[in-house]
C-alpha positions in Angstrom: 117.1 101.7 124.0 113.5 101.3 125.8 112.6 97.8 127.1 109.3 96.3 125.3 107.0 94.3 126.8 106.1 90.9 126.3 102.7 89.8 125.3 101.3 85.9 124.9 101.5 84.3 120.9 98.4 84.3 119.7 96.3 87.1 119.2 94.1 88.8 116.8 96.9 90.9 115.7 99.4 87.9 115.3 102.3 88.2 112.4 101.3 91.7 111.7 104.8 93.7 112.1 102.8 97.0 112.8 99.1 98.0 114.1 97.1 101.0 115.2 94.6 100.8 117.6 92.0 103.7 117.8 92.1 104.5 121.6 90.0 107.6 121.3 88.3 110.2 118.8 86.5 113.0 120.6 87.8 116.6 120.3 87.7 118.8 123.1 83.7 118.1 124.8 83.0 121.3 125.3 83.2 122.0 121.5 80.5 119.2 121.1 77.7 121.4 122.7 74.2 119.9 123.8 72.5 116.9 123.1 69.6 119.0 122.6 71.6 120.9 120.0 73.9 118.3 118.2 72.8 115.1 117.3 76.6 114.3 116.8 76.5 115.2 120.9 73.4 113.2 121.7 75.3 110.4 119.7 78.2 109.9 121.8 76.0 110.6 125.2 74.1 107.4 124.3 76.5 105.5 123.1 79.8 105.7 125.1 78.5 107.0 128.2 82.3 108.6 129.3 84.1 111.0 126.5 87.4 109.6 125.2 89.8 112.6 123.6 91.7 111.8 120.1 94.9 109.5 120.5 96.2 106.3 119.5 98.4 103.7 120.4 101.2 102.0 117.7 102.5 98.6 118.1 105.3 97.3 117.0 106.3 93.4 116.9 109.9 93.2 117.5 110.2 89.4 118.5 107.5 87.1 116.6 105.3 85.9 118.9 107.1 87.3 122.2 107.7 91.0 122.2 105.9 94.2 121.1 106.7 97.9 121.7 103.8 100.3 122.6 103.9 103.6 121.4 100.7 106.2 122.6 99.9 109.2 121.2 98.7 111.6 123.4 96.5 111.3 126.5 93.6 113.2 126.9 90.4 112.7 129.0 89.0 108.9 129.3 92.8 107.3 127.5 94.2 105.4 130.6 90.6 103.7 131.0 90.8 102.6 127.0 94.2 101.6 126.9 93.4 99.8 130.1 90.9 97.9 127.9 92.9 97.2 125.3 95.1 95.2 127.3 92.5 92.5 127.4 91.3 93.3 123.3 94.9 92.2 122.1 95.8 90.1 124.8 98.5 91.9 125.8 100.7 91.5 129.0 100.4 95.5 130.4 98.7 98.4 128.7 101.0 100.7 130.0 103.3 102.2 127.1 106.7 102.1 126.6 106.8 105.8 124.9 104.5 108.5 124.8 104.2 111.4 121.7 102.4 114.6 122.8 101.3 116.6 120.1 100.7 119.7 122.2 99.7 120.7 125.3 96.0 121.3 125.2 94.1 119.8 127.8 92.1 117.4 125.4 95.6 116.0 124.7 97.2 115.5 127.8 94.6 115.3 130.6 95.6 112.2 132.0 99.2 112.7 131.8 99.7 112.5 135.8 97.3 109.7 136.0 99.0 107.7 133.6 102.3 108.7 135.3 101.0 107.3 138.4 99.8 103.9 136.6 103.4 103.7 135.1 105.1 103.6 138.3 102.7 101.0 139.8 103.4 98.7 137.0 105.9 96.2 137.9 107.6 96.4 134.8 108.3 99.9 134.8 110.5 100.3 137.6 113.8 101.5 137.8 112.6 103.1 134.8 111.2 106.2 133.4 108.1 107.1 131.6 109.9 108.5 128.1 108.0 111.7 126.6 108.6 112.7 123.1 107.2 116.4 122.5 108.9 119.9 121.6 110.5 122.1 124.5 107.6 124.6 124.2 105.2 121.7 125.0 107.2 120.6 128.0 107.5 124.0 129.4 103.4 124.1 128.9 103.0 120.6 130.7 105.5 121.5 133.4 103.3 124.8 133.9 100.3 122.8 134.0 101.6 119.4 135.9 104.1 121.1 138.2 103.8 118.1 140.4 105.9 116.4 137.7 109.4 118.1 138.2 109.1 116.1 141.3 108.9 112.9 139.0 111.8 114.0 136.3 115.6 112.6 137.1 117.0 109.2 137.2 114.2 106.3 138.0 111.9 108.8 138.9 109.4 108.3 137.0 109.3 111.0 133.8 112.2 111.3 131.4 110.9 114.4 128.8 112.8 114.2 125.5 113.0 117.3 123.6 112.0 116.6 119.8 113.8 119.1 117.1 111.2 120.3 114.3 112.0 118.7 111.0 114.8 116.6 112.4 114.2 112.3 112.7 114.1 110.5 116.2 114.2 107.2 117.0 111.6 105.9 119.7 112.1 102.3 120.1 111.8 100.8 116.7 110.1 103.6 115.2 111.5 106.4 113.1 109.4 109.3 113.6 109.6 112.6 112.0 107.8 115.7 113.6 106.5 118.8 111.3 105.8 122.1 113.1 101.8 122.5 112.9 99.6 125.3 112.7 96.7 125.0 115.0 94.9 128.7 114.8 95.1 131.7 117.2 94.5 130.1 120.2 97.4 127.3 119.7 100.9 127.5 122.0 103.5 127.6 120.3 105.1 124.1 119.4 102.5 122.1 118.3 103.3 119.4 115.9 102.2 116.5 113.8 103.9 113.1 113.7 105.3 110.7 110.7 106.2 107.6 112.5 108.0 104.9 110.6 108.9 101.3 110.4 110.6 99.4 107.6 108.0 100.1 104.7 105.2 101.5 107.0 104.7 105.0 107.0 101.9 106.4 109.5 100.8 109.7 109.2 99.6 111.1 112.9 98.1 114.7 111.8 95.2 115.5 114.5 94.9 119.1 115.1 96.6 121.5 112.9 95.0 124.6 110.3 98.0 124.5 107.8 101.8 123.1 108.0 104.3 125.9 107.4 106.9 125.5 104.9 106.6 122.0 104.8 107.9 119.7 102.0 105.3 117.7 100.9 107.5 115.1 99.8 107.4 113.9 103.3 103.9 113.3 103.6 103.5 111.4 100.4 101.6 107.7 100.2 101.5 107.0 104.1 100.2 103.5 104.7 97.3 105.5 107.4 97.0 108.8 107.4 95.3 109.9 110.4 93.3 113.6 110.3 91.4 115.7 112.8 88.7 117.3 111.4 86.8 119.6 113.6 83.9 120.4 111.0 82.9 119.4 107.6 82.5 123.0 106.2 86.0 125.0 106.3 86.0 127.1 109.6 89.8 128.1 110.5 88.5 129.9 113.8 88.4 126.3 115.1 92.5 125.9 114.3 91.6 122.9 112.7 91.1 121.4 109.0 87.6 120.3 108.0 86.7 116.7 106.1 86.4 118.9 102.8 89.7 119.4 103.5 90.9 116.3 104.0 89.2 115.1 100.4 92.0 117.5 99.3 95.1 115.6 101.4 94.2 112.5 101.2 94.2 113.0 97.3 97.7 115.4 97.4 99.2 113.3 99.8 98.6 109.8 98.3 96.8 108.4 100.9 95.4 105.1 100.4 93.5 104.6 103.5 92.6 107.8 105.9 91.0 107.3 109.4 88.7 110.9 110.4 89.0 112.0 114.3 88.2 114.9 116.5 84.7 116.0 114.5 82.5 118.1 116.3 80.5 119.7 113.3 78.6 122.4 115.4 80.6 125.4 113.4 78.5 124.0 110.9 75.6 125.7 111.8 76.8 128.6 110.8 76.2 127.3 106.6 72.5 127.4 107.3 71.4 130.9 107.4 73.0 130.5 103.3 70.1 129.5 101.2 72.6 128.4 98.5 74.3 126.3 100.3 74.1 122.7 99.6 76.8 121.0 102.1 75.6 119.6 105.5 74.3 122.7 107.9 74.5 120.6 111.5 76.8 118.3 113.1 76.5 114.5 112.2 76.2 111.1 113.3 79.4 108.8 112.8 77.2 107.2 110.0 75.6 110.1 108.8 79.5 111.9 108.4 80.2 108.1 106.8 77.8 108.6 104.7 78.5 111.8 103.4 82.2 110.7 102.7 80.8 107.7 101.3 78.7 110.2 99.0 81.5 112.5 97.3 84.1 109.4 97.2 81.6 108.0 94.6 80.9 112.0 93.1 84.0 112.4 92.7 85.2 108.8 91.2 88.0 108.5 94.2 85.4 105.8 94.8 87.8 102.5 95.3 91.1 104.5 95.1 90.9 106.3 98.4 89.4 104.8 101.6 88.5 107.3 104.0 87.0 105.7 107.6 85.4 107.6 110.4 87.1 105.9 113.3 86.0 105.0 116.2 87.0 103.9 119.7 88.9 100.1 119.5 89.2 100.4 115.9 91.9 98.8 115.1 94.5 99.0 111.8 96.7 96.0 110.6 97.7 97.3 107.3 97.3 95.7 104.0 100.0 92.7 103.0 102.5 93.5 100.6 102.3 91.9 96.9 105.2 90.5 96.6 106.7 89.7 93.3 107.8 86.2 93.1 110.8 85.3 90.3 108.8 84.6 87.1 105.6 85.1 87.9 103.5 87.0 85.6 102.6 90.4 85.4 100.9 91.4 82.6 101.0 94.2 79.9 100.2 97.1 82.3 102.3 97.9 85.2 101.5 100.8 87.7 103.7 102.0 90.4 103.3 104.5 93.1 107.0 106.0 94.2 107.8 106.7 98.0 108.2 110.5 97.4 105.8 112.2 95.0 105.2 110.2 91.4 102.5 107.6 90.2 104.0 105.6 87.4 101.8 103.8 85.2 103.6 101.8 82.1 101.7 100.0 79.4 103.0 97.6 76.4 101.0 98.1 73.6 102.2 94.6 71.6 99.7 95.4 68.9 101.4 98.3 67.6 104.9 97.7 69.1 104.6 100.8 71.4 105.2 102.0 74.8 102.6 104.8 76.8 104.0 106.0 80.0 102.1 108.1 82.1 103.8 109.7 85.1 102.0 112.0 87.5 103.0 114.0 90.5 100.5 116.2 92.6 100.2 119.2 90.3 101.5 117.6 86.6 100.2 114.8 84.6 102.4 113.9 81.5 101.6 111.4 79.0 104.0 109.6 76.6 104.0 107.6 73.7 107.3 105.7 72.2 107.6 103.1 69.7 109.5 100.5 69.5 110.8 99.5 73.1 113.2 97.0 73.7 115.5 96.2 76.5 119.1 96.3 77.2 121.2 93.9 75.4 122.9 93.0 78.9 120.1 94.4 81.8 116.6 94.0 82.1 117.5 97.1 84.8 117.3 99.0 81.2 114.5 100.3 79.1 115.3 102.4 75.5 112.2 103.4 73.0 112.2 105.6 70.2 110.2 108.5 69.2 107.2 108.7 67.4 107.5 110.1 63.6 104.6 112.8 63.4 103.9 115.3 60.6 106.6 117.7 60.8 108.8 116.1 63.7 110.3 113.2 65.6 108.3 112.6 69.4 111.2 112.3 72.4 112.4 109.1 73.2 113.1 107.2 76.4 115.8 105.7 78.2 114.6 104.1 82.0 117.2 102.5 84.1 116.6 100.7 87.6 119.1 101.6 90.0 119.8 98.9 92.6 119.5 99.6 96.1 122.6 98.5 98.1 120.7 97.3 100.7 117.3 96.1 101.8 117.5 98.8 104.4 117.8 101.6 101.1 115.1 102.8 98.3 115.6 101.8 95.2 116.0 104.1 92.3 114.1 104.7 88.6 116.0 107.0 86.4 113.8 108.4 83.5 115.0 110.8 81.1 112.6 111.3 78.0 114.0 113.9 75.2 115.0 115.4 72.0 118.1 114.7 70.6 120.8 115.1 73.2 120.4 117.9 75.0 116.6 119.0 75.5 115.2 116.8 78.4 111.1 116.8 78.0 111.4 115.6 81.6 114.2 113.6 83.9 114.2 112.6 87.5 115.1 110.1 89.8 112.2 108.0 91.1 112.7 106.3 94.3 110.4 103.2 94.5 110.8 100.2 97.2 112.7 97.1 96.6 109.4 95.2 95.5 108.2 97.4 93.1 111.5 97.9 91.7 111.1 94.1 91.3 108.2 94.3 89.4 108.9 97.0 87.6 112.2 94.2 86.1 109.6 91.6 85.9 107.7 93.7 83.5 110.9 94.6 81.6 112.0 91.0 81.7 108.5 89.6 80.4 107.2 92.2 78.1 110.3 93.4 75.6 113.0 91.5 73.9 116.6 92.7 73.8 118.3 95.3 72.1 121.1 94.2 69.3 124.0 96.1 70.5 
């Protein structure tokens, strides 16, 4: 198990159980090009002075008000000078990490990995103890290449400890679960490069900087992350760069249910390239952080995924605490509409329509929308865990009906289930599957049972 560190009681991240600071967004500088050339280059000349590469740090509150653990990600150029300032932002104890995820082995992503070596055996703290590195074999064989000087630091107390992380297969890092997912990152990429899913209790955070595609991935895995962190090298699509553009990411952040999305690593100066197209209407240089903002801004409201989907171009200290939970208290009410987004790929919405004594269910998944209608509805005689409605009589035949069941979890620790099976007569299922949902909203979804239907005469 690694040792946390302590840190004082109050700070500005106080009772949160997770957060996610923003310790750098730049992609490699030499894909910026000049200030003369790119305003988007001119932009972080004047403004930051030094050029911080894309990573970001993930704390997690283990002891209220004592301990936290430190997870970085990656550690390009000007990282050990930001987490060294954010130290003194969240009135931490150290700034050195407990853990450190590498995504790959490109020099924007692991500059300062010596250097922060170095800092890690100065700190107090940290000795008798080694620096733990999370990345695949091919990436340590690429740093070892690169940073020969530390095999001299790997062994017992030395100072490095590199962990080899399986593809596809769930480690534990402190507190965290994380998940990593083999990555595409263009023609020039080494071999190994992944993306990260990094859990804890209900959080999901979605670390996917610098990757073109994910192969053979189920999407299931990726589906409503709490963040979901993208590099986007361009706005336009340009694979050459390896990279996704923010048109892209419309397209994810919709696919993968992701209610609030934080943009890193833009360049924009493959954009150029659109503006020899007279047609073409999209931006044609690389932008400001407000003007990108803006843009976003722009087809969010186009598009109506105004409100639903936040997408944020992040910035240096930003810092993510996560939305509270709405809790369902024991008889409180809920109301005649109910929606509910599952923890895999399904977005429930459930509507009692008193008037008429019926029941519209609408459940959608990332390629099929279907709509119900049942008349009707009334609970089970013994469980508001049960749900029956009855067909609607048409023309020339009866509609499906429904049966939904909640499925306890047996422990907090466990999803919970909803089982839906809507057909005709006994054997022709119109659809059935199992719909895991957390413990809360498998709480509401009995609350709305509970307030909205009476019970079934057995």
């Amino acid at each position: 198990m690694l040792n946390p560190r302590s840190r004082p009681d109050k700070t500005i991240i106080e009772g949160r159980p997770i957060f996610v600071r923003i310790n750098g967004t730049l992609p490699d500088i030499s894909t910026l090009g000049s200030e003369e050339k790119s305003e988007r280059a001119a932009e972080i000349k004047k403004g930051q002075g030094t050029s911080t590469n894309t990573s970001c740090s993930i704390y997690a509150e283990i002891e209220k008000g004592q301990k936290i653990f430190h997870l970085l990600v990656d550690v390009g150029q000007g990282i050990v000078r930001s987490i060294e300032k954010s130290a003194s932002e969240l009135a931490l104890s150290t700034f050195i990490p407990d853990a450190l995820l590498i995504t790959h082995s490109h020099d924007d992503h692991i500059k300062e990995l010596p250097m922060l070596v170095e800092k890690f055996n100065e700190d107090y703290e940290s000795r008798r103890k080694n620096l733990m590195i999370f990345c695949t074999m091919e990436c340590r064989d690429q740093i070892i290449k690169k940073f020969p000087q530390l095999t001299q630091k790997t062994g017992n107390n030395n100072g490095v400890s590199f962990n080899i992380v399986q593809p596809d297969e769930t480690f534990q890092v402190g507190p965290f679960s994380v998940l990593a997912l083999l990555a595409d990152h263009g023609d020039n990429s080494f071999p190994g490069s992944v993306i990260h899913i990094v859990k804890l209790l209900d959080k999901k955070i979605i670390v996917g900087w610098d990757f073109l595609s994910l192969p053979n991935v189920n999407e299931n895995l990726l589906w409503k992350p709490d963040l979901l962190l993208l590099g986007t090298q361009t706005y336009n699509p340009h694979p050459e760069t390896g990279m996704i553009c923010v048109s892209d990411a419309y397209d994810l952040v919709r696919r993968w249910n992701a209610k609030e999305c934080y943009i890193v690593h833009y360049s924009g100066l493959n954009d150029f390239e659109e503006a020899s197209n007279q047609w073409f209407r999209g931006p044609v240089k690389p932008m400001t952080t407000d003007e990108l903002q803006s843009a976003i801004n722009s087809h969010l409201q186009a598009t109506g995924d105004n409100g639903k989907f936040r997408m944020t171009v992040a910035q240096e200290g930003m810092v993510w605490t996560g939305k509270e939970d709405q809790r369902h208290e024991e008889g409180s009410h809920i109301g005649k509409v109910l929606e509910i987004e599952s923890l895999q790929k399904y977005i429930l919405k459930i509507e009692n329509v008193d008037t008429d004594h019926k029941l519209k269910l609408i459940v959608e998944d990332t390629v099929n929308r279907f709509n119900f209608e049942f008349v009707r509805p009334v609970k089970d005689g013994n469980s508001d865990d049960i749900l029956y409605a009855e067909g609607e009589k048409g023309m020339m035949a009866k509609g499906p009906q429904l049966r939904m069941e909640i499925v306890r979890a047996e422990s907090q620790n466990e999803s919970s289930t909803i089982r839906i099976r809507v057909s005709k007569g006994v054997k022709k299922d119109v659809f059935k599957d199992d719909i895991y949902v957390n413990n809360t909203d498998a709480q509401r979804l009995r609350g709305f049972i509970k307030e909205n239907f009476a019970s079934r005469i057995n």
